[in-house]
Structures are given as structure tokens and as C-alpha cells.
C-alpha positions in Angstrom: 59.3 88.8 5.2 63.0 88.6 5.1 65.3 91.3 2.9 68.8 90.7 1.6 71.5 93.6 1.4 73.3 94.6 -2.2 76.7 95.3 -2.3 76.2 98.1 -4.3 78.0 101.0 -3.1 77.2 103.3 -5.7 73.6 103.3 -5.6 74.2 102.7 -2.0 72.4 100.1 0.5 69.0 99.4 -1.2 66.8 96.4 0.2 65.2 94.4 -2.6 62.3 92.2 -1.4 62.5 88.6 -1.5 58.8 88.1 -3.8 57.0 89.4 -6.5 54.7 92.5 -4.9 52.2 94.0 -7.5 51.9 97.6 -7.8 50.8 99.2 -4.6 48.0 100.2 -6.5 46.8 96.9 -7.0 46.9 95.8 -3.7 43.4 95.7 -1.9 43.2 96.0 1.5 40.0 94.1 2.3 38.4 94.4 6.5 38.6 91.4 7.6 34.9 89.2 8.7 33.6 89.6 11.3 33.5 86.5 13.4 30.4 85.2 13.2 29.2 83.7 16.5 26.0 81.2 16.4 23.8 80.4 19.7 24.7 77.3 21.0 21.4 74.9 21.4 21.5 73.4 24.9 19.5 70.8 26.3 16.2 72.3 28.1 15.5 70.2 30.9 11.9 70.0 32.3 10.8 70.1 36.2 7.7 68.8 38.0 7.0 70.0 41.4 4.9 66.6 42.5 5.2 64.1 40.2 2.5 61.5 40.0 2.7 57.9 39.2 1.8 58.0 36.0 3.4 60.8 34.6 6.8 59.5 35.7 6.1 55.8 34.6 3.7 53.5 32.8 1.0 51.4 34.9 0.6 48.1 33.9 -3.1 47.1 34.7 -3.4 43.7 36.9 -6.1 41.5 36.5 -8.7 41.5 39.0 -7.9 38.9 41.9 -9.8 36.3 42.1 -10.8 34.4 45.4 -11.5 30.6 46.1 -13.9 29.5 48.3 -15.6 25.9 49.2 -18.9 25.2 49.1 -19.5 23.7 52.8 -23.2 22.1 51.3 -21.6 20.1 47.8 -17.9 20.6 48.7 -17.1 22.2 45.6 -14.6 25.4 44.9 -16.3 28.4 44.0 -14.0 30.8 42.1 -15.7 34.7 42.9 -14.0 37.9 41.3 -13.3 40.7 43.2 -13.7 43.3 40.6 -16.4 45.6 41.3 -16.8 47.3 38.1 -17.9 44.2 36.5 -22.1 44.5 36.0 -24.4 42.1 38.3 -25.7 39.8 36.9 -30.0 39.3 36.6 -31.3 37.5 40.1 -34.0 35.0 40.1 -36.4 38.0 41.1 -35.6 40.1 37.9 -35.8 37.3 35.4 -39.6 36.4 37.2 -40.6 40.5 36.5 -39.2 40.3 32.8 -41.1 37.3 32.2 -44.4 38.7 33.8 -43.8 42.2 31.7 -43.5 40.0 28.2 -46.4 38.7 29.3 -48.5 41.5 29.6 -47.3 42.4 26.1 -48.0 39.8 24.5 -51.5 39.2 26.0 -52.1 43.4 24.9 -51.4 42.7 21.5 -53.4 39.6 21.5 -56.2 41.6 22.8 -55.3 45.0 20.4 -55.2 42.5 17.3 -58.6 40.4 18.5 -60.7 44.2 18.9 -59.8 45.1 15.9 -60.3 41.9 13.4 -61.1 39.0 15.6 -64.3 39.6 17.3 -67.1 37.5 16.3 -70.9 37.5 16.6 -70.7 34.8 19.0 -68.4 37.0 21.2 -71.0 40.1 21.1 -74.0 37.5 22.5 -71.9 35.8 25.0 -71.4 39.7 26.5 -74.6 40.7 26.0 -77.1 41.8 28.9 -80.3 39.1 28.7 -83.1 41.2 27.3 -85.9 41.4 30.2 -82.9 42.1 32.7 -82.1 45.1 30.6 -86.0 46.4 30.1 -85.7 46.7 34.2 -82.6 47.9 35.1 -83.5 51.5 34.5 -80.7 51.9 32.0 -81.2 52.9 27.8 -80.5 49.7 26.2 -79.8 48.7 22.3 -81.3 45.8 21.0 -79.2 44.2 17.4 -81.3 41.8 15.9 -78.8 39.7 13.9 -78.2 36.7 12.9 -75.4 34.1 12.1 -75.6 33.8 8.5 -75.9 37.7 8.2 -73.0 38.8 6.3 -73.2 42.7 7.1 -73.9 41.9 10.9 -70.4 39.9 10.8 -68.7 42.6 9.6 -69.9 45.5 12.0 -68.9 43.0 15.2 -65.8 44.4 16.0 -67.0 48.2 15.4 -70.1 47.2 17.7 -67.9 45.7 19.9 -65.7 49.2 20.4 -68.7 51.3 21.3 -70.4 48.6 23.8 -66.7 48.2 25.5 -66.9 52.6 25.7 -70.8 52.5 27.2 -71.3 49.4 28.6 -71.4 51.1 32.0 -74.2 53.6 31.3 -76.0 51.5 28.4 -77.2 48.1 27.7 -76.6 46.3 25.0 -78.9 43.3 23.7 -78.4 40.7 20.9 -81.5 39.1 19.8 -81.2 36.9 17.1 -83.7 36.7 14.6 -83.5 32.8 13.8 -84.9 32.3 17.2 -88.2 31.5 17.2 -88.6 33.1 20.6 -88.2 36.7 19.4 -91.3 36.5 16.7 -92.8 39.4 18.9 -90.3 41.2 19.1 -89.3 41.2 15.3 -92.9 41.9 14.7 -93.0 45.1 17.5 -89.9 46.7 16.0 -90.6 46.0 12.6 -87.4 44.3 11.9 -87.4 43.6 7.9 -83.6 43.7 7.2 -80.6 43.2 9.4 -78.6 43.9 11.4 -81.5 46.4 13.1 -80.3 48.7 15.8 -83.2 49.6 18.4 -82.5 52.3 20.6 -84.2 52.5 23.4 -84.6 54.9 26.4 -84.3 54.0 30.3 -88.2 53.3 30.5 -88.0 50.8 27.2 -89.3 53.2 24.9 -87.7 53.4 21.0 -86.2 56.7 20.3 -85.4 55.4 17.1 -83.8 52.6 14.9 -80.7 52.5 12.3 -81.1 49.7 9.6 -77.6 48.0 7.6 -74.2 48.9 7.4 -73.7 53.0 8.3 -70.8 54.8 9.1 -69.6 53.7 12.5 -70.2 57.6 13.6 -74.0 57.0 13.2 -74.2 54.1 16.1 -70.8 55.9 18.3 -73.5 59.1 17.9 -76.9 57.6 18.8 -75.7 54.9 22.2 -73.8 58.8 23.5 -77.0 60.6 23.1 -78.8 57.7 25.0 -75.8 57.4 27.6 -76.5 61.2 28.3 -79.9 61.0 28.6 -80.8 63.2 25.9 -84.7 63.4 24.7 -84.2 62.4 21.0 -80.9 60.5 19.3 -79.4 62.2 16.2 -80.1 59.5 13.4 -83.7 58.1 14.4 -84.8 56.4 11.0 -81.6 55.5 8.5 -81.1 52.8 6.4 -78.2 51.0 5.0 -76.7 48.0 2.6 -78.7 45.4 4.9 -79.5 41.3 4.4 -83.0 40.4 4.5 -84.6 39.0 7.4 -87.3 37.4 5.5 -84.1 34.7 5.2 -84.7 33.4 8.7 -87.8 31.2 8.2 -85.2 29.3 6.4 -83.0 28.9 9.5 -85.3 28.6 12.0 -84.3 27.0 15.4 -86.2 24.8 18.0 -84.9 25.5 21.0 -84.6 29.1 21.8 -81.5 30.3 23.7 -82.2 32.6 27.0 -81.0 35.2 25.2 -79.6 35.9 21.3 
């Protein structure tokens, strides 16, 4: 700040400031601010010790290569890939055993679907054992007199069916039918009067007992295991169910008596 001299000698030298200064008492003295410093972000830079190739740059993939060859046989170019993680494809041998297995299938369901609904009398006789070959075997045997018209004796086929297929190894089964003339003895020995009549017999040809109609199929599954055991007596000896009357069969008489049914 400069000052300028008065020639005033009186009052002698007296400096006079150049500017208009408040009262002293007004003037705040204020500490000056701190100088603020701020951290200074740097760069952070990263190191890998071993690098691999594809952390330090992208991979393209390549297609897989793909090799020509000639046929020496039809001259032709055969183009073969080289990439082994494409699957193999099915060989002559593989498509022969898938073929063989849906086979198999569908023959079991044929079979499942013919047990259960599509047995018929016809099928029964055509299994059946002749009757004298079974009176000598030394096997119990079970004799169904039946017949073709008999509406109750086509019904229990497949359920007859089921227990000769489970005991045909230990018991005989017999189907005599009743239309042929060549059975009159028999029908008149076992007393047949209504069919389909179950005779069960024992391994010397004697009846243990009979079962007449449509029963539950325990009653027949119950009597052939007591035979195929060898047991004295069978559980249901004398029972009689819904049946058709054999009296029907003079009606249907045949000529010509089959060697068997």
C-alpha cells in the first residue's frame, strides 16, 4: 500500500493512507483454508504370471476339416469328417437288433392282449390233452364238457386258459364236447346236466369232485392247485353256478366225432 507525505509542519509529518480502512474494530481477521488435497485416482494395472490363450485373446472355433477320398470300386469322392465328437451313426448290425427287439414287443402284446380277450373255445380244444392219453399218464386231469353254442363256456375261455397255461405241467386238461355223439358215456358217468361241467379227477381217474357254471375264477385256480399237489380232497367238490343246459345238445348233434372235443 503506498502513503503520501503532508506538508503540514504544524501537526508535523503525519501519513494518511491512500483508501478507505474501516474501524480496526471491524476488520476480521479470518485463518485462511486449509488447502484441501484430494487423492489422485491412478490407473491400476493388472498382472498375469502365465497367461493362457484364451484369457489374453478370443478363439475363433474352425470348422472341422474335412477329407476327400476316392472310391477305387465306383470311382466316386467320398467326403469323411474328421471331427470326433460328432455321434456314430447306427451300423447295419444295430438297425437288425432294433428291428428284432420291436419285434418281440409287438408279438408280447399280441400275445398279453389275445390271453386276456381273444382266446376262444376252439383254441382250449386245439391244446387240450386227448382224453384216454390223459386217464394213463398218471397225472390228475380236468375234464370241461362244453360246447360251441354255450354262452357261459365262451366266456370262462380265457380265465380257463390262464390256469391250464400255470398247471399244464403237473395237470391235464381235457375238452369234451358235449355235441359229440362220442361222449354219451361219459356225459351219462359224470352226470353232466348243465354246462360248462368241470370234472376233477385224481392221478388214478377217480372224481374228487365237480364245479357246474360260471364261479369265481378262485374256485377252478383253487381246485386244479389242490390236484397239482396231490392233496386227498379239492376245496369246492359240489358247486353250482349260472350254467346253459345241456339237454340243448340233442339239438346240435354231430356225426362224426372228433378224436378228441
Amino acid at each position: 500500500m503506498a502513503a503520501r507525505v503532508s506538508p503540514n509542519l504544524v501537526s508535523g509529518q503525519r501519513f494518511s493512507p491512500i483508501g478507505n480502512f474501516k474501524h480496526s474494530s471491524q476488520i476480521l481477521y479470518k485463518s485462511p483454508r486449509p488447502f484441501l488435497l484430494r487423492p489422485r485416482r491412478l490407473p491400476s494395472i493388472a498382472c498375469q504370471a502365465d497367461p493362457t490363450p484364451s484369457d489374453s485373446a478370443p478363439v475363433t472355433e474352425k470348422p472341422p476339416a474335412e477329407t476327400n477320398s476316392v472310391n477305387e470300386e465306383s470311382g466316386q469322392v467320398v467326403t469323411s469328417s474328421t471331427d470326433a465328437s460328432l455321434p456314430e451313426l447306427p451300423t447295419k448290425e444295430v438297425n437288425k437288433r432294433i428291428a428284432v427287439l420291436s419285434t418281440a414287443a409287438a408279438l408280447g402284446l399280441f400275445l398279453s392282449a389275445r390271453l386276456d380277450f381273444g382266446v376262444s373255445l376252439r383254441d382250449l380244444t386245439a391244446m387240450a390233452l386227448p382224453y384216454e392219453e390223459a386217464l394213463s399218464n398218471g397225472k390228475p386231469t380236468v375234464v370241461e364238457f362244453y360246447a360251441d353254442w354255450c354262452e357261459v363256456c365262451r366266456e370262462l375261455a380265457p380265465e380257463v386258459y390262464k390256469v391250464e397255461q400255470q398247471y399244464r405241467d403237473r395237470v391235464n386238461f381235457v375238452m369234451l364236447n358235449v355235441d359229440n355223439t362220442k361222449w354219451e358215456q361219459e356225459i351219462d358217468e359224470f352226470g353232466v346236466e348243465g354246462i360248462p361241467h368241470f370234472a376233477f379227477l385224481d392221478k388214478d381217474g377217480n372224481e374228487e369232485g365237480n364245479v357246474v357254471g360260471r364261479l369265481p375264477g378262485q374256485y377252478l385256480v383253487e381246485n386244479v392247485d389242490a390236484l397239482a399237489r396231490g392233496r386227498e380232497s379239492i376245496p369246492h367238490a359240489r358247486v353250482v353256478g349260472q350254467y346253459s343246459n345241456a339237454e340243448a345238445r340233442r339239438v346240435h348233434q354231430v356225426a362224426d366225432p372228433r378224436s378228441h372235443g
